[in-house]
N, C-alpha and C positions, 0 to 999 in steps of 0.2 A: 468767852473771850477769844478760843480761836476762829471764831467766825469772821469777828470784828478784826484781827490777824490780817485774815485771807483777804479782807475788803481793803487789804493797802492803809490801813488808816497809823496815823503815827501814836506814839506814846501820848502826846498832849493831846486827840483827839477823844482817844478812846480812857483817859483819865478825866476830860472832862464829859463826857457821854453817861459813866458810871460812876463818877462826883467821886473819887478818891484822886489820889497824887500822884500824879506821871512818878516817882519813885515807885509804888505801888507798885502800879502797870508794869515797870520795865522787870522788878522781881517776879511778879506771876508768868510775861512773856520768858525770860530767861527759864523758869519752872517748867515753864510747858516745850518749850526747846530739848531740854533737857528730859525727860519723860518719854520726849515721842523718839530721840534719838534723832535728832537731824541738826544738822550746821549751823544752820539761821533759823532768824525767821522768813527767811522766803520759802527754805525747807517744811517750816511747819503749816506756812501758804499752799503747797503746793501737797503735801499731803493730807489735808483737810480736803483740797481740789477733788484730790482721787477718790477717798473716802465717802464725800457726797454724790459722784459717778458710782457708786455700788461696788466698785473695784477692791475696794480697801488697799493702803499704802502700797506700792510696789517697790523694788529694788531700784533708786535710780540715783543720782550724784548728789541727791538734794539730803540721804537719808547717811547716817553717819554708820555706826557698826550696825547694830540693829534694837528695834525700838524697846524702849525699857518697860512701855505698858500697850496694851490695844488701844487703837482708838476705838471709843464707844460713842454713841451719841450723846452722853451725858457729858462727855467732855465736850464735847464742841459747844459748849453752849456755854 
């Protein structure tokens, strides 16, 4: 789901792409906000970005105190 995140797409896009309830969606995005330690979800946008650059997340305004799990590749999916 954070991939789908990173591609810009909205709640009702990515609730109907994976046949559950834009409810749903906004609970798992809020989840995943929340886990990685960042603001938004542009934050969680933008540290997916870095992540798939080999970088893995770096310190920058998008990231809140510091993240509550690693990104792994098994989450980005």
């Amino acid at each position: 789901m954070l991939e789908v995140i990173a591609r810009d797409k909205t709640d009702r896009e990515i609730a109907n792409h994976l046949g559950i309830r834009e409810r749903t969606v906004r609970a798992h995005v809020g989840s995943i906000i929340l886990k990685l330690g960042v603001a938004s979800r542009v934050g969680a946008a933008v540290a997916f970005a870095e992540w798939q650059a080999g970088g893995g997340p770096r310190r920058c305004s998008c990231l809140a105190e510091a993240p509550i799990v690693e990104l792994r590749p098994e989450m980005a999916r």
